[in-house]
C-alpha positions as CSV (number, residue, x, y, z in Angstrom):
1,X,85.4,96.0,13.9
2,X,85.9,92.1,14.5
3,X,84.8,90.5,18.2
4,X,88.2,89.8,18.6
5,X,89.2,93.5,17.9
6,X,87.3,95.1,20.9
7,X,88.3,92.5,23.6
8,X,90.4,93.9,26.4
9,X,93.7,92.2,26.8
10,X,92.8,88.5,27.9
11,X,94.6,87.0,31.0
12,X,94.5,83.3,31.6
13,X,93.9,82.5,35.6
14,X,96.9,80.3,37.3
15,X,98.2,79.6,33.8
16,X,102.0,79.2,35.4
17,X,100.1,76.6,38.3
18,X,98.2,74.9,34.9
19,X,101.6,74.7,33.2
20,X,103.3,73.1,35.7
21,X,100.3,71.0,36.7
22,X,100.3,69.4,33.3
23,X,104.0,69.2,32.8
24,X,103.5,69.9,28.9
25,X,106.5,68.2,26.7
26,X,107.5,68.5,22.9
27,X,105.4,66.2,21.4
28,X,103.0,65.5,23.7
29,X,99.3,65.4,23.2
30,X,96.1,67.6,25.2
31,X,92.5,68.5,25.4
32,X,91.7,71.9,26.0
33,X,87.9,71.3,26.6
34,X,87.0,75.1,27.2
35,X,89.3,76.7,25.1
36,X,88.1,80.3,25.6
37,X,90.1,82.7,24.6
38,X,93.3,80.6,23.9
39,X,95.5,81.4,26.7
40,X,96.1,78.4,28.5
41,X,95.8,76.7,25.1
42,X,99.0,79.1,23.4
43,X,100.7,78.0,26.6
44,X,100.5,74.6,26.0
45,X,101.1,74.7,22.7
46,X,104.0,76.6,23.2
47,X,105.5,73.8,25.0
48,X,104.9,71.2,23.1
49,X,105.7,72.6,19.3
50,X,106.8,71.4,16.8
51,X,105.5,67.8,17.2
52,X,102.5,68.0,19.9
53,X,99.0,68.2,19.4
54,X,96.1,70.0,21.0
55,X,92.9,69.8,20.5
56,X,90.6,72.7,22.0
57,X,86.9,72.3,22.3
58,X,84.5,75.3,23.3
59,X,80.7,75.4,22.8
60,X,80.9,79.3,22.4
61,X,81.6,79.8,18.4
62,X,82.9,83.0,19.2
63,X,85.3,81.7,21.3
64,X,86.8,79.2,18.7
65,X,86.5,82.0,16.1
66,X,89.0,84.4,18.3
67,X,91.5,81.3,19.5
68,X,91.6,80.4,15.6
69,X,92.7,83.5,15.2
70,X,95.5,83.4,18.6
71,X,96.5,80.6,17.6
72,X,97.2,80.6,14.1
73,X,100.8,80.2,14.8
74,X,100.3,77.3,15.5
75,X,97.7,76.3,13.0
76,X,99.6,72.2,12.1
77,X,99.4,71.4,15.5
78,X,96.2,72.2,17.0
79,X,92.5,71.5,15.8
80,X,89.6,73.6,17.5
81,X,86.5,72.1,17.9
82,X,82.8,73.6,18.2
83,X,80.9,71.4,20.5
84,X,80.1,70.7,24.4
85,X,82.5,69.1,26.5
86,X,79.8,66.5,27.8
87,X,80.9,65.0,24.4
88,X,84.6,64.8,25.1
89,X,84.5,61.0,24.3
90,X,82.9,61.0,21.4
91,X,85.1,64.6,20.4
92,X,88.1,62.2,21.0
93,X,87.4,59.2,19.1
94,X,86.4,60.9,15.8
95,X,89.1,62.7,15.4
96,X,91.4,59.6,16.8
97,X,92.6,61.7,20.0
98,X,93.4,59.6,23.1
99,X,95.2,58.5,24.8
100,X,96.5,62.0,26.2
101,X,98.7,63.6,28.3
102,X,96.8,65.9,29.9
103,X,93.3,67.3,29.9
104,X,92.0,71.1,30.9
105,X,88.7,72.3,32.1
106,X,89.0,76.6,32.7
107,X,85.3,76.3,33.6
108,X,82.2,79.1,34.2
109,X,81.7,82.6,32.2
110,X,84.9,83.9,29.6
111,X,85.5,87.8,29.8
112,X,84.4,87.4,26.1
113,X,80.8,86.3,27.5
114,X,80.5,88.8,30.5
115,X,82.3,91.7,28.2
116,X,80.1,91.2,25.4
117,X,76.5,93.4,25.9
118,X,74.3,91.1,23.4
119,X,74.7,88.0,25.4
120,X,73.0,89.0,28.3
121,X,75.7,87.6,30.8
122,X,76.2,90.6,32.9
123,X,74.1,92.9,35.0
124,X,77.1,95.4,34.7
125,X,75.7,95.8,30.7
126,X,72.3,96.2,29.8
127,X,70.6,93.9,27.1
128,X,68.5,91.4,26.3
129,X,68.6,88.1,28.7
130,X,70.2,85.4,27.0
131,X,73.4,83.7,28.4
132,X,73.9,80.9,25.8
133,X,77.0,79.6,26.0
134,X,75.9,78.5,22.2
135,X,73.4,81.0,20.6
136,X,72.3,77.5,19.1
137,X,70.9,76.1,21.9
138,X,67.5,76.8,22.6
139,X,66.6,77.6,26.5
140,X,67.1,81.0,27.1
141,X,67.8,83.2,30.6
142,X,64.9,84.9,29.3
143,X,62.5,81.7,29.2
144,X,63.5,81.0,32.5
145,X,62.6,84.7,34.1
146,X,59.6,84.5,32.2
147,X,57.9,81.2,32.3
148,X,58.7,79.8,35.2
149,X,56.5,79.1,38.2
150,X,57.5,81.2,41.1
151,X,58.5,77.7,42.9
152,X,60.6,76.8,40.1
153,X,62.3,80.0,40.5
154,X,62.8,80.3,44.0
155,X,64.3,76.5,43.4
156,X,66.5,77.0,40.7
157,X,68.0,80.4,42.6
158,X,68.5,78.5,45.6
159,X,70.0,75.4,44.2
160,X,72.2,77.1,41.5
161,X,73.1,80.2,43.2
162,X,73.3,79.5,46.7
163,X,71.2,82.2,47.1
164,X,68.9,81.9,50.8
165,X,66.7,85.2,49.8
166,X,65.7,82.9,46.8
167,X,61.8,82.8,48.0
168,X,61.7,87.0,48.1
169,X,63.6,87.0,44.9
170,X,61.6,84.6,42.8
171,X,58.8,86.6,44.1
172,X,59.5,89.7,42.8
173,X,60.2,88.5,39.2
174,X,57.0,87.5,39.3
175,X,56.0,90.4,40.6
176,X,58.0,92.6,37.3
177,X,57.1,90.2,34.8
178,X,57.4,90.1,31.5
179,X,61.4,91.0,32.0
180,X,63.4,91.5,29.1
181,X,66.7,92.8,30.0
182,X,69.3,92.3,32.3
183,X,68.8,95.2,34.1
184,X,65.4,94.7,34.1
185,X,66.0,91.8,36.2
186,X,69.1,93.4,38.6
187,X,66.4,95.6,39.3
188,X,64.0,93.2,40.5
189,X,66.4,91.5,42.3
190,X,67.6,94.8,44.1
191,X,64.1,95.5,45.1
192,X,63.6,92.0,46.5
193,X,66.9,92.3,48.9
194,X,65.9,95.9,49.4
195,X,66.4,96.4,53.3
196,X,68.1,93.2,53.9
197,X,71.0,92.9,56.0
198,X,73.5,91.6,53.2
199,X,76.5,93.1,53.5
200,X,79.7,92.4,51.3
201,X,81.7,93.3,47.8
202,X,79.6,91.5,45.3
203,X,76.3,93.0,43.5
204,X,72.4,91.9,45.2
205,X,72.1,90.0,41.6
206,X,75.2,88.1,41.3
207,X,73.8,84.4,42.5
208,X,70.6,84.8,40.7
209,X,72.4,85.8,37.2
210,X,74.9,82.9,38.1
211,X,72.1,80.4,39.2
212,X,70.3,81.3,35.3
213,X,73.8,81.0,33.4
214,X,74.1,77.5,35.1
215,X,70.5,76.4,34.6
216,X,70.6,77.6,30.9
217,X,73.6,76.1,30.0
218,X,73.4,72.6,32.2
219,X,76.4,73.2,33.5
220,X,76.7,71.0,36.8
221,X,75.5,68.2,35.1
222,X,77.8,68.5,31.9
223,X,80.7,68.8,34.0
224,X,79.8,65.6,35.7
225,X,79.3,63.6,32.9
226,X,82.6,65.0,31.4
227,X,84.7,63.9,34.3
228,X,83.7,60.9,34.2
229,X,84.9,60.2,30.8
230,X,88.4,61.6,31.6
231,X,89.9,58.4,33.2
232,X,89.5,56.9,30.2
233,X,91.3,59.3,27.7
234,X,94.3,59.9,30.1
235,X,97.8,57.7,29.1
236,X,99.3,56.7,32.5
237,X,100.9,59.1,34.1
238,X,98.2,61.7,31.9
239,X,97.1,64.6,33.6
240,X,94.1,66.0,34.8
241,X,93.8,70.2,36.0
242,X,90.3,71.5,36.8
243,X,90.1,75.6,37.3
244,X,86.6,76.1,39.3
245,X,85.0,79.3,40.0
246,X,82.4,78.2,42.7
247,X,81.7,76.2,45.7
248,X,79.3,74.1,43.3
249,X,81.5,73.4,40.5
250,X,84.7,73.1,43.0
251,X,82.8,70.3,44.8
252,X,82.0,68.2,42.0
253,X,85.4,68.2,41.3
254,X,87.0,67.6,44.9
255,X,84.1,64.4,44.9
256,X,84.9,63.3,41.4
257,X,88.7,63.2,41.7
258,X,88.5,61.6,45.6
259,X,86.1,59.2,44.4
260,X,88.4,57.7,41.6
261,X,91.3,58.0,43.4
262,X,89.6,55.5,46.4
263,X,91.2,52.4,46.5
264,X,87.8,50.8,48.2
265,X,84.0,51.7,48.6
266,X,82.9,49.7,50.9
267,X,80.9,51.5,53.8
268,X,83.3,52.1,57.3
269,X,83.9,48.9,59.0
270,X,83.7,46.3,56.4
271,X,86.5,44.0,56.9
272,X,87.0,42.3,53.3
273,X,86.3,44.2,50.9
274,X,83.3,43.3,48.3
275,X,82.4,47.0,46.4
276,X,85.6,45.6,43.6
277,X,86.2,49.5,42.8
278,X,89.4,49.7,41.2
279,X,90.5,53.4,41.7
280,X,92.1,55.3,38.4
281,X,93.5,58.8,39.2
282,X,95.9,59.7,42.3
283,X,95.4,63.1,43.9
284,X,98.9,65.2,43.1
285,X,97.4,67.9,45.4
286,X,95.1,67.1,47.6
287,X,95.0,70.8,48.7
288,X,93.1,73.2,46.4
289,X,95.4,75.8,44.5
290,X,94.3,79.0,45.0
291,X,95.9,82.9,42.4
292,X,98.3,84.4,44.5
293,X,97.7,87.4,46.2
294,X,99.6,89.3,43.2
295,X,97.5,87.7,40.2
296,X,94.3,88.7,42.2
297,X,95.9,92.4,42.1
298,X,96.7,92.4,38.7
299,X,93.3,90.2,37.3
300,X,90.6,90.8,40.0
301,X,88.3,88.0,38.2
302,X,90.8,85.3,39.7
303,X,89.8,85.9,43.0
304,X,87.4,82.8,43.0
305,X,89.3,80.4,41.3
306,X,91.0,76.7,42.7
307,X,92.4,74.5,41.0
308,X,92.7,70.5,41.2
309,X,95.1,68.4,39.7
310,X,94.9,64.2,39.5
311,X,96.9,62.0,37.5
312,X,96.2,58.8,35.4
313,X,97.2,55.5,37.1
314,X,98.5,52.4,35.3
């Protein structure tokens, strides 16, 4: 049985609020730069058929395996690429992309990554620690856990996760090392916390496995490098929607987009202004867009997600 076979019935998050965000025509042309699954993509494409292009990019192989195949309807108008967004620009100029009108980012774990034992993304499903976005790449969760200094840990856990028990927690993976699994390492986690006063709905280990994901797979500072080449691939009037699933991605967004859409630099109280930033993107909602209460019901894995929305200036 084929990957795509076993997958539970995908559902994109605040794909009507992405839609309208990037006010897909016929003909038009965009960048899905984490393609996924496909959804947001089949949407899109949907919209703009027969004459529009799309271009989806995903640095899981899996993933563009399993949208080939969802989107095979559509097979003339869109091309699927195998590669990190950090090179979006580069992505864009070999295959004679921009300028376009409208660029996605769905960013964090797919349910094919969490859903999927072998790639070690889920404490919920016992295997080996991995979480590669790209079984290609070479860090592993695993050489992390492992090899680390207990510092470095207690660092990473804090920084990545937001995680304040990251001292007791680094300490006990020390403590249980060598750990090869992900349960393994929920359980060292769940002995660390054991006796705190943590209350709530999420599991002991979620900000440590989401603090290794992020450190294995660079993904703060990928996604800052890739906003930063958006400006420049946006026609006027072009699009930009970012879907963030945590205060750490969400903020790098809010700064990035605020940032280019500041008509001056200069610190408060300067009268003429010297700094010569000329701002490119304007904030079409300068509120975050949060899943209704009803998507939340029906796709509980929504819960976390905002989404931003800036447009190209002339």
């Amino acid at each position: 049985m084929s990957v795509a076979m076993s997958l539970p019935v995908h559902v994109s998050v605040l794909l009507d609020e992405v839609i309208t965000a990037l006010q897909p025509r016929p003909g038009g042309r965009f960048i899905d730069c984490t393609v996924g699954l496909g959804g947001h993509a089949a949407a899109i494409l949907e919209e703009i058929s027969p004459s529009g292009r799309l271009f989806g990019i995903d640095a899981d192989p899996d993933a563009i395996n399993i949208s080939k195949d969802r989107l095979s309807d559509y097979s003339e108008t869109v091309t699927l690429v195998n590669d990190n967004f950090i090179n979006l620009e580069a992505i864009s100029k070999r295959y004679h992309i921009h300028p376009v009108d409208g660029i996605l980012f769905d960013l964090g774990v797919s349910s094919l990554q969490l859903d999927t034992a072998e790639r070690g993304f889920s404490f919920h499903l016992d295997a080996h620690l991995d979480m590669r976005f790209n079984p290609e790449q070479g860090l592993t969760a695993s050489d992390i856990v492992n090899r680390f200094s207990e510092q470095e840990l207690a660092k990473l856990i804090e920084r990545y996760g937001e995680e304040r028990h990251s001292r007791r927690i680094a300490r006990s993976i020390i403590q249980n090392r060598p750990i090869a699994t992900t349960a393994e390492l929920a359980q060292s986690v769940q002995q660390a916390l054991a006796g705190s006063t943590r209350r709530g709905r999420i599991h002991p280990a979620t900000r440590t496995f989401m603090a290794l994901r992020i450190a294995v797979n660079n993904e703060l500072q990928n996604l800052e490098l890739a906003l930063k080449q958006t400006p420049n691939l946006l026609r006027p009037g072009g699009r930009l929607s970012v879907i963030s699933y945590h205060s750490l991605e969400d903020r790098i967004v809010k700064q990035f987009m605020r940032h280019a859409a500041t008509s001056c630099l200069c610190p408060p109280g300067t009268v003429i202004c010297s700094c010569g930033h000329v701002p490119t993107l304007k904030l079409i909602s300068r509120k975050v867009i949060k899943p209704t209460s009803l998507e939340i019901e029906s796709n509980p894995r929504s819960r976390s997600a905002r989404l931003r929305i800036a447009e190209r200036l002339n």
